[in-house]
C-alpha positions, -999 to +999 in steps of 0.1 A: -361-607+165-380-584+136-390-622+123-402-628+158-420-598+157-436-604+129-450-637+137-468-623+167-481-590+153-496-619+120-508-640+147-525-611+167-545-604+132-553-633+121-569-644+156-585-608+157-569-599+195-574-566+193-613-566+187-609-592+216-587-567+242-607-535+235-643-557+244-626-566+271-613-542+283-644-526+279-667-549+298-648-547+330-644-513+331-683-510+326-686-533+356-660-512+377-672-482+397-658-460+374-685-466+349-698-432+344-662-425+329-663-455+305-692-442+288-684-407+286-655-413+268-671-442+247-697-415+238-677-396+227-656-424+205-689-434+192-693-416+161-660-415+147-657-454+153-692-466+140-700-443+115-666-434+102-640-461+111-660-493+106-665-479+067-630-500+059-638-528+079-668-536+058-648-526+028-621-554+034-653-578+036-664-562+005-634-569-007-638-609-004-671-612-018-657-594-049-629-617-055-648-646-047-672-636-075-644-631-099-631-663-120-619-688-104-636-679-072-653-697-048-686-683-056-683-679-096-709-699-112-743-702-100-733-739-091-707-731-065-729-702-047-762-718-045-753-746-020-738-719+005-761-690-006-793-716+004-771-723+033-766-688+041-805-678+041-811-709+064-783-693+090-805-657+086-841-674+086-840-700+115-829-674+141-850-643+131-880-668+129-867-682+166-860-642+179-896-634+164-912-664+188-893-660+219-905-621+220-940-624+212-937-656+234-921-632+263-951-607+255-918-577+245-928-565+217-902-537+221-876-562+214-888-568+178-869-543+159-838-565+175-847-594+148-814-590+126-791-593+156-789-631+156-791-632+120-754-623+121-720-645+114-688-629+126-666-641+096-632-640+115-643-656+146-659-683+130-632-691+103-608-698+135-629-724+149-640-736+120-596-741+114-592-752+148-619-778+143-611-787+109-579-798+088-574-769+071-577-788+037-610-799+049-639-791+025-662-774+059-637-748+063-644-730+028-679-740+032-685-723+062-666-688+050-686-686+018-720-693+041-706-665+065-695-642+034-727-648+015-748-641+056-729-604+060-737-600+018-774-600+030-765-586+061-754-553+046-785-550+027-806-557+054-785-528+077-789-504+049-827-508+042-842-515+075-819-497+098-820-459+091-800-439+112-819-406+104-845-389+086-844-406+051-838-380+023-837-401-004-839-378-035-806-358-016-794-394-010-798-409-044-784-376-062-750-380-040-747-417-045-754-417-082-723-388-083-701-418-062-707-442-083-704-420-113-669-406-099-653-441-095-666-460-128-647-430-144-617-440-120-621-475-136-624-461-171-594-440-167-573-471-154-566-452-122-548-479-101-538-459-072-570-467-045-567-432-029-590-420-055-617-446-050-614-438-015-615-399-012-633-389-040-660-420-047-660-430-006-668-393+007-694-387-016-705-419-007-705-417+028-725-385+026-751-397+003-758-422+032-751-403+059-779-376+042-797-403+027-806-413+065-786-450+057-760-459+079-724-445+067-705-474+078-713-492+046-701-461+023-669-479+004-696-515+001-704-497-035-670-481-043-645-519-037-658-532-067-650-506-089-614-510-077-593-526-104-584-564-087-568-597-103-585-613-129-585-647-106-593-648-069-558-665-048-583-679-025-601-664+005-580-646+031-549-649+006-525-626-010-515-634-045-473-634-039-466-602-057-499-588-066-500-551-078-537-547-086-556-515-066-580-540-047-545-559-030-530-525-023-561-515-009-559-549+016-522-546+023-526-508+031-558-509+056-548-544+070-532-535+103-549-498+107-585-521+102-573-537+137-566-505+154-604-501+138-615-532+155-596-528+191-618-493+195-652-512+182-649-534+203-636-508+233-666-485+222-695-509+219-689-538+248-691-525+277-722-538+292-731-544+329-732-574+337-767-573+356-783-558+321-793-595+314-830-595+299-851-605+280-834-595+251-805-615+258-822-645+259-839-639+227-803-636+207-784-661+229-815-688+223-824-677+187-784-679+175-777-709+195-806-726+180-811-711+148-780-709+136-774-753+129-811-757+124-816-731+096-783-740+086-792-781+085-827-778+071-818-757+041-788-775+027-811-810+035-841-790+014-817-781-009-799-818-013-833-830-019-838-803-050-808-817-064-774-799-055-750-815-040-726-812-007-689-808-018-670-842-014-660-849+017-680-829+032-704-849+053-738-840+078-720-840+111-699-812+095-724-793+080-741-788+116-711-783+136-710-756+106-738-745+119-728-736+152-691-722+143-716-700+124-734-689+152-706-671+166-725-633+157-702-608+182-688-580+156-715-579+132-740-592+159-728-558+176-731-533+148-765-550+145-774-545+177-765-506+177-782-500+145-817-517+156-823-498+189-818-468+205-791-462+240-809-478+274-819-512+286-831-529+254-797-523+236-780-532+265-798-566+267-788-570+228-752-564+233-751-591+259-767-615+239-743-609+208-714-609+231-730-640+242-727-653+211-689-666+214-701-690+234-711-710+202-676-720+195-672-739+226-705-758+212-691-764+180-667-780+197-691-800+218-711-810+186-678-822+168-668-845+198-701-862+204-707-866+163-670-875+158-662-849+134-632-832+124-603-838+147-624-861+167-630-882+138-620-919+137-606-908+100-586-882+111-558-912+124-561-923+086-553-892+072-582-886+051-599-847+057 
């Protein structure tokens, strides 16, 4: 039974249920006629969710981007990032160029600020299409990971310097951030493995320098993970080197399953949505993600084919653009987006919708694989080539 357990509480992460069941649950009871209650309590959830708990989330992404850098990773070398990276600015360019047209088409001007929203790649969702699509020793799968892992890279910096959440105070800012990073490169120095240290005295000061800095304090341990003594080789994305003892591992094994507690109240906190807040703004995501997503996605790997790099074997057109649309699956970070670019009321309402929205791209991945024979619906797949 414990074995049993165990299975379902691994298959309840890795399929990110909990994020699934607090939206959920959230939407409906948004759409109930005890609304008024929903957000009083998500109100006041709000803060120590999005500003406090979310911090670890986009540490254990972070945390990827590090090791893949690292020897051996996916992205070490110029020559194994630039394919994705080029892919990855496609994936951001194609829908905020799309978002930009549809507004000024729609004459909304107050929906501009919402530009990043479609922009985003929710790395979990999309990896479990992409898997359920995909042999799981098909080259697309890493493909699309690094593209989504290399999208939230420049998502974070685009959240940090066009997103304030206050009034900046840089010098204040700056002074406490320089004091983090100070604090945890003399961690390193001092070979201090345990990651509580990183965390408490190189996160807080963190946190504060961009909570006073007028930067959102969600992305306060982004600079602190890669100070965090980690294996000189990366095991691969998503897995656990059997028996690995360096701080960066510990840090992953210890915030694994809290991260999903995390998640559920995210997603309880920031989905509910009536259902008749459809808008504008909806459309604008919904269209610009949908679209923008394969298209930026296609062009730039085709511009970049042309320049001279090259598409891993195996991996062939039809997969890079039903890529495109497992891609397009924006929901968490679409979310966090969303929340950062506009204010409570209508507009961020209309946002929300769209991002939820967004999970609709899977079933078109799907769609896009059947009608291009791709993946599981390859002819190939019977001859038991990826």
């Amino acid at each position: 039974m414990p074995g049993r357990r165990r299975a379902l509480v691994e298959y309840v992460v890795e399929h990110s249920l909990l994020l699934a069941a607090g939206a959920i649950i959230a939407f409906l009871w948004a759409n109930s006629r005890d609304a008024e209650r929903y957000y009083r309590f998500a109100a006041q959830l709000h803060f120590i969710v999005n500003d406090a708990g979310m911090a670890f989330v986009f540490a254990l992404a972070a945390k990827e981007i590090v090791e893949s850098i690292a020897p051996g990773g996916a992205l070490h070398t110029w020559r194994r990032a630039a394919l994705p990276a080029v892919a990855a600015a496609g994936g951001m360019i194609g829908p905020a160029v799309i978002y930009f047209v549809y507004v000024v088409n729609e004459v909304q001007p107050v929906l501009l600020s919402g530009w990043a929203v479609p922009c985003a790649t929710d790395i979990a969702f999309s990896y479990l299409v992409a898997k359920s699509i995909f042999r799981q020793s098909h080259p697309a799968i890493p493909f699309l990971v690094l593209v989504a892992i290399a999208d939230d890279a420049v998502g974070l910096v685009i959240l940090a310097a066009f997103y304030p959440v206050g009034d900046r105070h840089l010098l204040a800012g700056s002074l406490l951030m320089a004091a983090a990073i100070g604090v945890s490169f003399g961690l390193r120095r001092a070979r201090v493995t345990s990651f509580w240290p990183y965390v408490l005295a190189g996160g807080t000061l963190s946190w504060s320098a961009l909570f006073y800095g007028g930067l959102h304090p969600a992305l306060a341990l982004v600079p602190i993970v890669p100070f965090m003594p980690h294996a000189a080789r990366d095991a691969g994305f998503f897995v656990e080197a059997p028996g690995a003892r360096d701080t960066l591992s510990r840090f992953e094994r210890w915030w694994k399953y809290p991260v999903q507690i995390v998640l559920f109240f995210f997603g309880f906190v920031n989905a509910g949505v009536r259902m008749g807040a459809v808008g504008a703004g909806t459309w604008a995501v919904l269209v610009a993600i949908v679209v923008g997503k394969p298209l930026g996605i296609g062009a730039t790997v085709a511009l970049a084919s042309a320049a001279g790099l090259r598409l891993p074997a195996h991996l062939g057109w039809r997969d890079v653009l039903v890529s495109g649309f497992a891609a397009g699956i924006g929901f968490t970070v679409a979310l966090f987006f969303a929340i950062a670019a506009v204010p409570p009321g209508p507009i961020l309402e209309q946002l929300k919708l769209g991002a939820l929205s967004s999970v609709g791209s899977g079933a078109l991945a799907f769609a896009a694989a059947a009608i291009l024979r791709a993946g599981r619906f390859s002819a190939s797949r019977s001859a038991g080539r990826p």
